[in-house]
C-alpha positions in Angstrom: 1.5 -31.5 44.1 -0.4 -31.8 40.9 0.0 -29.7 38.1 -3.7 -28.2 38.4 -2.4 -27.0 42.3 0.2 -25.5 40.4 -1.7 -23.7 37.9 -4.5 -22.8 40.7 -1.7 -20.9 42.8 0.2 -19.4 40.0 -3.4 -17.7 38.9 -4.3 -16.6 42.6 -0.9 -15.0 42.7 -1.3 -13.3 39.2 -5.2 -11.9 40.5 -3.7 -10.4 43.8 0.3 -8.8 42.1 -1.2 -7.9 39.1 -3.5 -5.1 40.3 -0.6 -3.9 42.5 1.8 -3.5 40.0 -0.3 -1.7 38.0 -1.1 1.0 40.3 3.2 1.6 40.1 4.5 4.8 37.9 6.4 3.9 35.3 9.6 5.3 35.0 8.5 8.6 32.8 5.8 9.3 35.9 9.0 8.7 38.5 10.6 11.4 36.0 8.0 13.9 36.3 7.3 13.5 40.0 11.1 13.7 40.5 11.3 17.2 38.6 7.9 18.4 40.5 9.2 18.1 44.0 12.8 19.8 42.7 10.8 22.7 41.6 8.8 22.8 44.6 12.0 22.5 47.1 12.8 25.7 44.7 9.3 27.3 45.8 7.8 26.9 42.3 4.4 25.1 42.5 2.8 23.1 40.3 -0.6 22.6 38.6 -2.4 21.6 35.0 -4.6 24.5 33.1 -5.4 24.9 29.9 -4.1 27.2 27.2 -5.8 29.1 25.1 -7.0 28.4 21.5 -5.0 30.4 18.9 -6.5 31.4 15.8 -4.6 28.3 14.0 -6.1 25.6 16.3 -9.0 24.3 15.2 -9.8 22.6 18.8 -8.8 23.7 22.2 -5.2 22.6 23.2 -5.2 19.8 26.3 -4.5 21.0 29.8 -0.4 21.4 30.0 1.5 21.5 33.0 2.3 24.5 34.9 5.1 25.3 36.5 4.6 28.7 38.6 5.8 30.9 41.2 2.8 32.4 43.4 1.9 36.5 43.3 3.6 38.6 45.6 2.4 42.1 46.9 5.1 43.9 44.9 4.3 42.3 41.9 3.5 43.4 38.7 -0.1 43.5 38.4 -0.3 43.7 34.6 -1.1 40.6 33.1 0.2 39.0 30.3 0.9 35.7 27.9 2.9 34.9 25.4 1.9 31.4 23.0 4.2 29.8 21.3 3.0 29.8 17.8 3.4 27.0 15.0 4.8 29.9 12.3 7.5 32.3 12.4 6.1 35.6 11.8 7.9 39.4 11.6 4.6 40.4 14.0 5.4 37.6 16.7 7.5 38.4 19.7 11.4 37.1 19.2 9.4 35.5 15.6 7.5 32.3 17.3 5.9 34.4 20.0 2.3 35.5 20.6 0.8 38.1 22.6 -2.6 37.4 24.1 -4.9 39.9 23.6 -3.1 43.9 24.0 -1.6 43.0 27.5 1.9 43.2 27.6 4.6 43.1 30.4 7.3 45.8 32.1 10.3 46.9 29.7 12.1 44.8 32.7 10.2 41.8 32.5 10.6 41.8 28.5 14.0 41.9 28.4 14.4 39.1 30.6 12.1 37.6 28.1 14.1 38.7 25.7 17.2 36.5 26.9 15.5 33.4 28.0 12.6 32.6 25.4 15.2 32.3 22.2 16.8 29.3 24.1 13.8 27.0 25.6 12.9 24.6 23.7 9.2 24.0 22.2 8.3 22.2 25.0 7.5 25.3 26.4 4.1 26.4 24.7 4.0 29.6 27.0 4.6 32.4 29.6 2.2 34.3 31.9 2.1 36.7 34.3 -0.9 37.8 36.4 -3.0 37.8 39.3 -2.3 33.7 39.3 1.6 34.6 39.2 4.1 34.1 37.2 3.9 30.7 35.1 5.6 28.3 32.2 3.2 26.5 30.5 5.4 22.9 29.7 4.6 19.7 28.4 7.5 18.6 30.9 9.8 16.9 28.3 13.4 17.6 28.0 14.2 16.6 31.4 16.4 18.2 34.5 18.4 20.5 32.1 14.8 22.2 30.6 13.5 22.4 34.3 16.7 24.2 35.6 16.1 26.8 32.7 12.2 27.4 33.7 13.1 28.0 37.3 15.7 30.9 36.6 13.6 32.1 34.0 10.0 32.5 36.3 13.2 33.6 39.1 14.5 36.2 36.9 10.7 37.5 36.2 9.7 37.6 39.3 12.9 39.7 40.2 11.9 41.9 37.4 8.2 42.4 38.3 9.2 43.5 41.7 11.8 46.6 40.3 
């Protein structure tokens, strides 16, 4: 065989792999498919929407992940948010905290609030509740042991919103 068969084979190999592996995940898209179907074996569903601007962002945030459970009939039907600001301030919920406009939820709901929001980490720019359901806004980073803490905290919520 002559080096230019060589060559000619090599190249028609390269034109027909190349596209293929391409179109594979990389490992951190394995990661976050991985933690998407764990939440969704825990009935948590998953979507992208955007968050809303806060008065320190001069552009609109990108769409984020959401991780959320769906509405229920015996839900609350107040809604609410809570952004994760970029200052600590004595007016913000637990100091880093925001409350979308004057919404806020039950005393049940905010003290579950109360116990998980002081230990996620900043990954998690924020926390609704609402006709949508019950949902934390994540940039999915932090892996299994962040994900574990989202689903008790939208479980423990939802428990709350139905007392």
């Amino acid at each position: 065989m002559s080096i230019g068969l060589i060559i000619a084979l090599i190249v028609a190999v390269a034109l027909v792999l190349g596209p293929v592996m391409m179109m594979r995940p990389n490992p951190a898209q394995k990661r976050k498919e991985l933690m998407r179907l764990a939440a969704r074996a825990e009935g948590v569903q998953y979507s992208v929407r955007n968050l809303p601007r806060q008065a320190d962002e001069a552009e609109k945030p990108d769409p984020i992940a959401v991780y959320f459970l769906p509405p229920t009939e015996a839900g609350s039907s107040q809604s609410w948010m809570l952004l994760r600001t970029r200052y600590q301030h004595d007016i913000h919920f637990l100091g880093w905290w925001a409350w979308r406009d004057g919404n806020r939820p039950t005393d049940a709901e905010e003290n579950v609030l109360r116990g998980y929001l002081v230990n996620l980490p900043e990954s998690v720019k924020a926390v609704s509740a609402g006709t949508e359901g019950i949902g934390v806004y994540w940039d999915e980073t932090g892996g299994e042991p962040v994900l574990n803490e989202i689903l008790q905290l939208l479980k423990s919520l939802k428990e709350a919103s139905s007392r």
